[in-house]
Structure formats: C-alpha cells, structure tokens
C-alpha positions, 0 to 999 in steps of 0.5 A: 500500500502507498503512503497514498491509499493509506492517507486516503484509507485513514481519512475515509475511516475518518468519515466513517467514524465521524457520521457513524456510517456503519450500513445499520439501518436507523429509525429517523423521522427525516422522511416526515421533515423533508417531505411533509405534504407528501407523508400526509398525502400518504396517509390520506390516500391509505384512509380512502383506500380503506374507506373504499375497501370498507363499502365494497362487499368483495373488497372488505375481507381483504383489508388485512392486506392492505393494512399490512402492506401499508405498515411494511411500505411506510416502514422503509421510509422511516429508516436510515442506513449510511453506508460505509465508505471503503477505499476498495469501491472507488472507481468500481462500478457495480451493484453497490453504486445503487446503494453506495452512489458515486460518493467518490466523485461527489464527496471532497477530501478535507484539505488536511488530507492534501497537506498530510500528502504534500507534507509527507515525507513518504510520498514522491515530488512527481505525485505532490507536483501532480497534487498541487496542479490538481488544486491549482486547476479544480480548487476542491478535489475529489477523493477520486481524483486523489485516488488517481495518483495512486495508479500507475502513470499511463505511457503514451505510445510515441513520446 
C-alpha cells in the first residue's frame, strides 16, 4: 500500500467514524421533515383506500392486506442506513453504486488530507507536483481524483 491509499484509507475511516456510517439501518423521522405534504398525502390516500375497501362487499375481507402492506411500505421510509465508505469501491462500478452512489466523485477530501500528502515525507515530488496542479486547476478535489495518483502513470505510445 502507498503512503497514498493509506492517507486516503485513514481519512475515509475518518468519515466513517465521524457520521457513524456503519450500513445499520436507523429509525429517523427525516422522511416526515423533508417531505411533509407528501407523508400526509400518504396517509390520506391509505384512509380512502380503506374507506373504499370498507363499502365494497368483495373488497372488505381483504383489508388485512392492505393494512399490512401499508405498515411494511411506510416502514422503509422511516429508516436510515449510511453506508460505509471503503477505499476498495472507488472507481468500481457495480451493484453497490445503487446503494453506495458515486460518493467518490461527489464527496471532497478535507484539505488536511492534501497537506498530510504534500507534507509527507513518504510520498514522491512527481505525485505532490501532480497534487498541487490538481488544486491549482479544480480548487476542491475529489477523493477520486486523489485516488488517481495512486495508479500507475499511463505511457503514451510515441513520446
């Protein structure tokens, strides 16, 4: 492992540990904060649907399951879950994007990360050189974009 990937690994469990991201789902009333017309909205038309259920002659045995369904649907909204960050997922593409996201792409490194890099004793001039292009050109930089010092540098073909 590269001074590199270790500075970019202690900062990601950093990050971990500080927004207690541990992939446990978590009751939180968040859902009702941010979308309150819409949480209403739910409830009325649940209580339609079962007034309508209610009157029917043939619909009246099964409210069990729509009272059932409603509480396991309304469940899910009510939960939480931070999933961790791992070095290992960046740059990979695959099922764990639709849960994770592309949080290496959107996310920017803490500028202590950066000055941990430039004044490491363990990290080459070629890589602090290439660092400090990349603040000077994009201001905030990306863990991704950190993480690309860590691969080997592409020869071009004639030059």
């Amino acid at each position: 492992m590269t001074e590199i990937q270790r500075l970019l690994t202690e900062t990601i469990e950093e990050i971990n540990q500080r927004e207690k991201r541990d992939n446990r789902p978590r009751f939180s009333i968040s859902f009702i904060r941010k979308h309150p017309g819409l949480f209403i909205g739910m409830y009325v038309a649940w209580l339609a649907t079962l007034a309508v259920m209610l009157q029917s002659e043939t619909l009246s045995g099964s409210v069990w399951l729509l009272v059932v369904l409603f509480i396991a649907f309304n469940a899910f909204f009510f939960f939480d879950v931070y999933p961790r960050y791992h070095y290992d997922d960046i740059d990979v593409l695959d099922f764990r994007v639709c849960y994770n996201g592309e949080w290496y792409n959107t996310r920017f490194v803490p500028s202590t990360l950066i000055d941990a890099i430039l004044h490491s004793p363990h990290v080459d001039a070629g890589h602090k050189y290439q660092l400090q292009q990349m603040v000077e050109r994009k201001g905030e930089l990306s863990f991704y974009d950190v993480f690309t010092l860590t691969r080997p540098a592409v020869v071009q073909p004639g030059g």
